[in-house]
C-alpha positions in Angstrom: -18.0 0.8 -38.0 -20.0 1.7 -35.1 -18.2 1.5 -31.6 -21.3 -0.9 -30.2 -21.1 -3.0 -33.5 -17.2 -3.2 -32.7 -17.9 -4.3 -29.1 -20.5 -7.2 -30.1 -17.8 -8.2 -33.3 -14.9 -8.9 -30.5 -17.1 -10.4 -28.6 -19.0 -12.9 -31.0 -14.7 -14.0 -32.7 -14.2 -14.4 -28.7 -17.5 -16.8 -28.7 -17.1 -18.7 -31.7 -13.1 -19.2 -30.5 -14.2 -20.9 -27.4 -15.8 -23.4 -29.6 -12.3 -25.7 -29.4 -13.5 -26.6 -26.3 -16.7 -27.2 -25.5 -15.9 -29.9 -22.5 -13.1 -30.2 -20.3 -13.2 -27.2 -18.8 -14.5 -28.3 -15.3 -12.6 -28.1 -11.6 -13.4 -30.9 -8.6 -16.1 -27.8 -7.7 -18.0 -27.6 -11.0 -19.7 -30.9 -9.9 -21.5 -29.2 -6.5 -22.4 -26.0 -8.4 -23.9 -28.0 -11.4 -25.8 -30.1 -8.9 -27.1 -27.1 -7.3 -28.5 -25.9 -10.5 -30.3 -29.1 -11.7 -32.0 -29.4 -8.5 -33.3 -25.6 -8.4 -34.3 -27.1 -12.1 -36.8 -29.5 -10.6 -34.3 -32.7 -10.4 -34.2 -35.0 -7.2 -30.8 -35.7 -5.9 -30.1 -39.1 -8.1 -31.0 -37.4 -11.0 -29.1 -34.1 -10.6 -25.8 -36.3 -9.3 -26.5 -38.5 -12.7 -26.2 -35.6 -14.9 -23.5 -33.7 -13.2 -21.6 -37.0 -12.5 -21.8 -37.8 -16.3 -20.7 -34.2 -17.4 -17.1 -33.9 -15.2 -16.7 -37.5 -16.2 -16.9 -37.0 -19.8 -14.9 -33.8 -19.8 -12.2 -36.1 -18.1 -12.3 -38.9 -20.9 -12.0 -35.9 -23.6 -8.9 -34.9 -21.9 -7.4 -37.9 -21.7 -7.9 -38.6 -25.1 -6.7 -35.4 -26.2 -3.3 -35.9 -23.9 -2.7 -39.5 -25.3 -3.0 -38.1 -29.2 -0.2 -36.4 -28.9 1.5 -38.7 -26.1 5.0 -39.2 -27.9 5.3 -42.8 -26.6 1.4 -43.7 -26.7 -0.3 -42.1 -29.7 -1.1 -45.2 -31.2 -2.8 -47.3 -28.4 -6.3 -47.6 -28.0 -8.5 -44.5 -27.2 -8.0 -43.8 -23.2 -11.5 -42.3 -23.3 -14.3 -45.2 -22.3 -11.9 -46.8 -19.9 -11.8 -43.0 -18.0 -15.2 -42.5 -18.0 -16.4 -45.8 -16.6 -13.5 -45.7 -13.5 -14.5 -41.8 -12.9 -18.3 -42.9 -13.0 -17.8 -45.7 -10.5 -15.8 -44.0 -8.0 -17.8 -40.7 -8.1 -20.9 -43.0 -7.7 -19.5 -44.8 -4.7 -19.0 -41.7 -2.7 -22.4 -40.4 -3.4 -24.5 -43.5 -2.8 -22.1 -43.8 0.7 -23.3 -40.6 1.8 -26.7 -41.3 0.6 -26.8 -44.3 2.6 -25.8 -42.5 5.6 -28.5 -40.0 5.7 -26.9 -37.3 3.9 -29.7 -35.9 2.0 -30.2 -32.4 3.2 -29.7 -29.1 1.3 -29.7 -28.4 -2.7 -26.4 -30.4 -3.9 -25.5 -34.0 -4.3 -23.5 -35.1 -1.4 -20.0 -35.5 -3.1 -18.0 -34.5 0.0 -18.4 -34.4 3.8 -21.2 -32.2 4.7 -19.7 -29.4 6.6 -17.7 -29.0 3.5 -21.2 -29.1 1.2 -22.3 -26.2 3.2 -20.1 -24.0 1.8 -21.5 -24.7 -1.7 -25.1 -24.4 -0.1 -24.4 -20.8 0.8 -23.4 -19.7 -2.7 -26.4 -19.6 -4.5 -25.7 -17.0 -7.2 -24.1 -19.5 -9.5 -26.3 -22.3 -10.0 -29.9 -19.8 -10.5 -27.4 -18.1 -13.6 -26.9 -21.4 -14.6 -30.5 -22.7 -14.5 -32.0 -21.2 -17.6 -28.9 -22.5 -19.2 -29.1 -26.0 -18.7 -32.6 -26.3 -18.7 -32.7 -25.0 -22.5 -30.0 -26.4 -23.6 -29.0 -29.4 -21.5 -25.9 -30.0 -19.5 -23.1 -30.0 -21.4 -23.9 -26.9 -24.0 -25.8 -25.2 -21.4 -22.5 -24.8 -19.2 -20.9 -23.7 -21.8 -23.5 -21.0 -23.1 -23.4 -19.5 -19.7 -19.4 -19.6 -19.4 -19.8 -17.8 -22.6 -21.9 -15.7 -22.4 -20.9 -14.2 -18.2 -17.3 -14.1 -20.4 -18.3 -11.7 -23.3 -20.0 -9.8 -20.5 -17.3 -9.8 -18.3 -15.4 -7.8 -21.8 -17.7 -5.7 -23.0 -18.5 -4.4 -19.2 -14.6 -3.4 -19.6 -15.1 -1.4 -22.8 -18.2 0.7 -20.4 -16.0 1.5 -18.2 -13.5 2.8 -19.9 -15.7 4.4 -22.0 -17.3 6.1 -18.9 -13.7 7.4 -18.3 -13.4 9.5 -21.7 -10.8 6.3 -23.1 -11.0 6.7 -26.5 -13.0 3.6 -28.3 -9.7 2.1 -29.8 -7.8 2.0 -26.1 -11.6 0.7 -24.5 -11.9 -2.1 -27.0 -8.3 -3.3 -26.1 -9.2 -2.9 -22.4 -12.5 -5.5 -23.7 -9.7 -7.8 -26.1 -7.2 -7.7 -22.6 -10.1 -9.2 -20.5 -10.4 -11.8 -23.4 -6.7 -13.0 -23.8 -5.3 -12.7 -20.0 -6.2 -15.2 -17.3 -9.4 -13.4 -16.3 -11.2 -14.4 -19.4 -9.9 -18.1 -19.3 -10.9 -18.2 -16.0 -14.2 -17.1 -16.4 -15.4 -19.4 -19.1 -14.9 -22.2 -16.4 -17.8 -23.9 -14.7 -17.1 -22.1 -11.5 -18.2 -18.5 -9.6 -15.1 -17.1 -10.8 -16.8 -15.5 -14.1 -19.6 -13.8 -12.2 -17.2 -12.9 -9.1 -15.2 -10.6 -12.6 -18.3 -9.4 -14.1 -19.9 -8.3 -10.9 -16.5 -7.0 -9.8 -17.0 -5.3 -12.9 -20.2 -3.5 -12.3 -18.8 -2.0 -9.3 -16.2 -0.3 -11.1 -18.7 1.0 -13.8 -20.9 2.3 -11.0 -17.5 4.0 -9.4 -17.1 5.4 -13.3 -20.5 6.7 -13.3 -20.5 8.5 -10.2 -16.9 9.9 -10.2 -17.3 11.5 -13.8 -20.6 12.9 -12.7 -22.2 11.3 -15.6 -25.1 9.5 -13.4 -24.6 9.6 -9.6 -27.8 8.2 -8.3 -27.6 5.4 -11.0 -23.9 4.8 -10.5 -24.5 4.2 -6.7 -27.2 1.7 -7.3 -25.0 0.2 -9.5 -22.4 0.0 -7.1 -25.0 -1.5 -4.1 -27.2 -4.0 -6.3 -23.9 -5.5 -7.8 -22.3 -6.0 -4.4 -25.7 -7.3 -3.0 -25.6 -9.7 -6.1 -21.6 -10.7 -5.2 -23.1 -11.6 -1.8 -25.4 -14.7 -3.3 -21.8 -16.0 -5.4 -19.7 -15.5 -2.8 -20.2 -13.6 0.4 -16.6 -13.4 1.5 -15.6 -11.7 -2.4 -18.7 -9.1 -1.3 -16.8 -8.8 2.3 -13.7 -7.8 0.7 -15.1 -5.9 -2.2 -16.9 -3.5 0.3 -14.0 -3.2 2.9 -11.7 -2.3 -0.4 -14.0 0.7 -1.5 -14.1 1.5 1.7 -10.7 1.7 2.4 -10.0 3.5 -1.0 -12.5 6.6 -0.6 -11.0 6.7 3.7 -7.7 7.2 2.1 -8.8 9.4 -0.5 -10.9 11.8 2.1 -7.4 11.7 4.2 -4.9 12.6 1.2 -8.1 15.4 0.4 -7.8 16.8 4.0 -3.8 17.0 3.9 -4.0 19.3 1.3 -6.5 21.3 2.2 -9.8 20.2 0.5 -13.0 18.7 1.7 -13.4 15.1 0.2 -16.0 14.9 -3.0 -19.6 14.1 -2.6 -19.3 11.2 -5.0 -16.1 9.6 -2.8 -18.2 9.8 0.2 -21.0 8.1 -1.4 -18.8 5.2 -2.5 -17.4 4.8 0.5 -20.9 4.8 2.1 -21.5 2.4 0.2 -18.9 0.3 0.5 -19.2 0.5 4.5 -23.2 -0.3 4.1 -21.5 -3.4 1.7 -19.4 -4.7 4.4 -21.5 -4.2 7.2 -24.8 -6.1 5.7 -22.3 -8.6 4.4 -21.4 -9.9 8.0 -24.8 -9.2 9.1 -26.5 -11.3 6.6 -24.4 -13.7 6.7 -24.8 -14.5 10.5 -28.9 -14.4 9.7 -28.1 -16.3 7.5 -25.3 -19.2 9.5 -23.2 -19.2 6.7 -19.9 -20.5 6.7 -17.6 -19.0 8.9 -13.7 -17.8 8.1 -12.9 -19.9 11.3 -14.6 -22.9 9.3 -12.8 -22.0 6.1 -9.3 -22.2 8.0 -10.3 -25.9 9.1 -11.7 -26.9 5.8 -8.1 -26.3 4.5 -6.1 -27.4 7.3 -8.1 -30.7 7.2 -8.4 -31.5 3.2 -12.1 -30.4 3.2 -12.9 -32.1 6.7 -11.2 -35.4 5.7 -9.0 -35.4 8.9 -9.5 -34.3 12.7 -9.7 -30.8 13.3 -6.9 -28.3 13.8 -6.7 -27.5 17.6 -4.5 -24.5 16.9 -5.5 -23.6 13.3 -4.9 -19.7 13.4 -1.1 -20.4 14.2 -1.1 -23.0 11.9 -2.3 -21.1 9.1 -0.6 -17.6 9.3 2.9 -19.7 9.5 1.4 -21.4 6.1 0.7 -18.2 4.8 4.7 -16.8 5.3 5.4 -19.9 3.0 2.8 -19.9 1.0 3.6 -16.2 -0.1 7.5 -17.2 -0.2 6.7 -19.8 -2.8 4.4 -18.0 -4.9 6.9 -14.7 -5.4 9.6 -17.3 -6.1 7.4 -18.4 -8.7 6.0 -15.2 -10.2 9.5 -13.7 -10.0 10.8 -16.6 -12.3 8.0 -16.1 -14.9 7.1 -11.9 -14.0 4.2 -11.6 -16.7 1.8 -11.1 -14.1 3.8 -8.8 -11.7 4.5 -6.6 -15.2 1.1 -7.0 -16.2 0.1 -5.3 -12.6 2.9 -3.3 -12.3 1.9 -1.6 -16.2 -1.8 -1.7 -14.8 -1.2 0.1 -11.6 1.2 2.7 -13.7 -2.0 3.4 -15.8 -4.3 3.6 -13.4 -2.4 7.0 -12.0 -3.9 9.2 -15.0 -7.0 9.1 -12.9 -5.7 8.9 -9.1 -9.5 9.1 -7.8 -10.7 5.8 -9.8 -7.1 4.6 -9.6 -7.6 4.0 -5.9 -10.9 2.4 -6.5 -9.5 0.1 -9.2 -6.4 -0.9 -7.1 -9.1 -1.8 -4.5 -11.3 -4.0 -6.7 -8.0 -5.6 -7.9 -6.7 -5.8 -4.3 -9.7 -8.0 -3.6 -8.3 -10.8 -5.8 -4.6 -10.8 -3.3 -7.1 -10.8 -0.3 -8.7 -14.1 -1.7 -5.8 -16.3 -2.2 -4.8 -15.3 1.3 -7.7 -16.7 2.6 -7.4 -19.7 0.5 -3.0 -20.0 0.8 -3.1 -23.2 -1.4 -0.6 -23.5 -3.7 -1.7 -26.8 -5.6 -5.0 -24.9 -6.7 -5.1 -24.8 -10.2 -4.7 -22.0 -13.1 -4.2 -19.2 -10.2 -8.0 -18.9 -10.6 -8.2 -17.3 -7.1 -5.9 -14.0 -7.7 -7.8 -14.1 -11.0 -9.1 -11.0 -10.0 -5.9 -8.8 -9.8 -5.7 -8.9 -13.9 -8.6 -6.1 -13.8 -5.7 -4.1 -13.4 -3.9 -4.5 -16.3 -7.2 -4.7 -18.1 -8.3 -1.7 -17.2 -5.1 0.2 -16.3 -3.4 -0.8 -19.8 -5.2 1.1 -21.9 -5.0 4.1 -19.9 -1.1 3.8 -19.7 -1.3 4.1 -23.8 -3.6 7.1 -24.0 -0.6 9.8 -24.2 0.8 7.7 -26.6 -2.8 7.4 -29.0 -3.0 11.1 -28.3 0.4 11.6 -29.9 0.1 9.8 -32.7 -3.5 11.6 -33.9 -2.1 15.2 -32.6 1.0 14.7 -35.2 -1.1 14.7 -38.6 -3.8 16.9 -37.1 -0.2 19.6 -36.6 1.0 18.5 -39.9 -1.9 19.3 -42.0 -2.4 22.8 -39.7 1.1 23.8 -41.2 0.3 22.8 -44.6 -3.2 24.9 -44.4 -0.7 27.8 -42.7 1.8 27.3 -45.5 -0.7 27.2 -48.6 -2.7 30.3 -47.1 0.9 32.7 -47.1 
């Protein structure tokens, strides 16, 4: 079998698995991204909140009727399901018809929250043009899942390229592509959220990094590297902030290890860091042409429960002391389950075969740390944030078990050399 045919067969089991759950999979966020999309679609805003109100409400009723069937105690009262969807349709009703009411009718998405906290959504329009095709062909419900799907099986198989664009042999890249699938980064990307396109964008970048380190297409590598960071900047423009500060910040320390010993840094680490400074610097440039959001702004949407209380008057103090205890808790917590330090720790070991993309990959990862510390939340759900640390292990995995494939397809090949040697005396 063909290595592409065994990179669309993983993908297509991963597909049809996801099947089990078709609803359900929203956050409290899906709702503004979702509205977003039907109203790019042509929708006014009663008729994108109907749609996206009915589709987070559903997905609730299916999980409380999946919870109370195998509820010990409760298995055998009446389905939870209608009585969940009218109550979550009423209340998310009244908010929007309040804000309605009051004027609040600006911008693409349905007013479900206070609108300095809708402007963030307003600035992240990446998300809702993928999902526009999606729902407009196949409706709301199976066109969020399509494109969950499908930016998931992307997400794997742009894995498998890069490792592929490493040398990795095919059966180590398609368990880099099967690790994407199974860890927390491919859960997380089949949600209705940016997270999925923040991966496969992320992604990209490294592939481009691949390209150009390995010589195998420098020019087309580079682009790679500056249309998928100029594509992270429409999902989420503090991601494409840290994504181009990281590549930066890998190929500076690279040049500076290079100079210690003596040698003049490569020309492909100076274009990738080029391009990661050019990333960075139009990132904060655009995004003042732009008035997005500010990181000042984000503090106070957290400090405040998304602009539900008074501003902070001293939120920078405020929020590095939460950050001391927000990182307190969350070792506590990893230390007590480790799977994802040892996941990072085996990626990180891996990545060493190939210190030059190493450093870019531990950068890319990195980015996924410097997120959660701008969001230091520890009530937010599935870890979704960090989510982009498991490239690591994804991608520094299967080059940790290279010596170890090598090994075991050198053995035979030296075995049946000394029975050639033996038979010819």
């Amino acid at each position: 079998m063909r290595p592409r045919t065994r990179v669309l067969l993983l993908a297509a089991v991963f597909a049809l698995l996801q099947l089990a759950n078709v609803t359900g999979r929203d956050t409290p966020d899906t709702k503004n991204y979702l509205s977003y999309a039907l109203s790019l679609g042509g929708a006014d805003k009663r008729e994108a909140a109907a749609a996206a109100i009915d589709y987070v409400c559903a997905g609730r009723a299916s999980i409380a009727h999946r919870a109370q069937n195998v509820d010990v105690v409760r298995f055998h009262a009446p389905d939870p399901a209608p009585r969940v969807l009218e109550e979550c349709r009423e209340r998310e009703w009244r908010q929007v018809e309040t804000r309605l009411a009051a004027g609040q009718t600006g911008g693409h998405t349905v007013p479900f929250m206070p609108e300095r906290f809708m402007r963030i959504f307003e600035a992240r329009p990446g998300y809702p043009v993928f999902l526009v095709p999606f729902v407009t062909l196949l409706g709301v419900t199976w066109g969020v899942w399509t494109a969950g799907v499908v930016v998931a099986c992307a997400g794997g198989v742009l894995a498998f390229l890069v490792l592929r664009t490493l040398s990795v042999p095919v059966p180590l890249a398609l368990t880099g592509q099967a690790l994407f699938y199974v860890l927390p980064c491919g859960t997380t990307a089949l949600r209705p959220m940016t997270e999925g396109l923040q991966l496969a964008l992320t992604l990209a970048v490294l592939w481009g990094c691949a390209l150009v380190l390995t010589g195998r297409g420098t020019r087309a590598g580079t682009a790679l590297v500056g249309a998928a960071l100029l594509a992270l900047f429409t999902v989420k423009h503090s991601q494409a902030l840290f994504l181009g500060l990281c590549l930066a910040g890998a190929g500076a320390a690279i040049a500076v290890r290079g100079r210690r010993r003596g040698a003049p840094p490569e020309r492909a680490v100076r274009a990738l860091t080029g391009v990661g400074c050019a990333g960075a610097f139009g990132t904060v440039l655009l995004a003042r042409v732009l008035h997005h959001p500010s990181m000042a702004e984000s503090v106070q949407d957290l400090l405040t429960d998304h602009f539900a209380r008074p501003d902070r008057e001293r939120p920078w103090a405020e929020f590095f002391q939460l950050q001391g205890n927000f990182w307190t808790e969350w070792l506590r917590r990893r230390l007590w389950e480790p799977v994802f330090l040892a996941c990072v720790a085996a990626g990180a070991w891996g990545a060493r075969r190939r210190p030059v993309f190493g450093a870019f990959l531990v950068a890319a990862a990195g980015t996924g740390f410097l997120n959660q510390a701008g969001h230091p939340d520890i009530n937010i759900w599935g870890d979704r944030l960090i989510v982009l640390a498991w490239l690591l292990p994804v991608l520094g995995v299967p080059q940790l078990l290279e010596p170890v494939l090598r090994e075991r397809v050198a053995l035979p090949e030296q075995k049946l050399r000394r029975n050639r040697r033996a038979e010819a005396r």
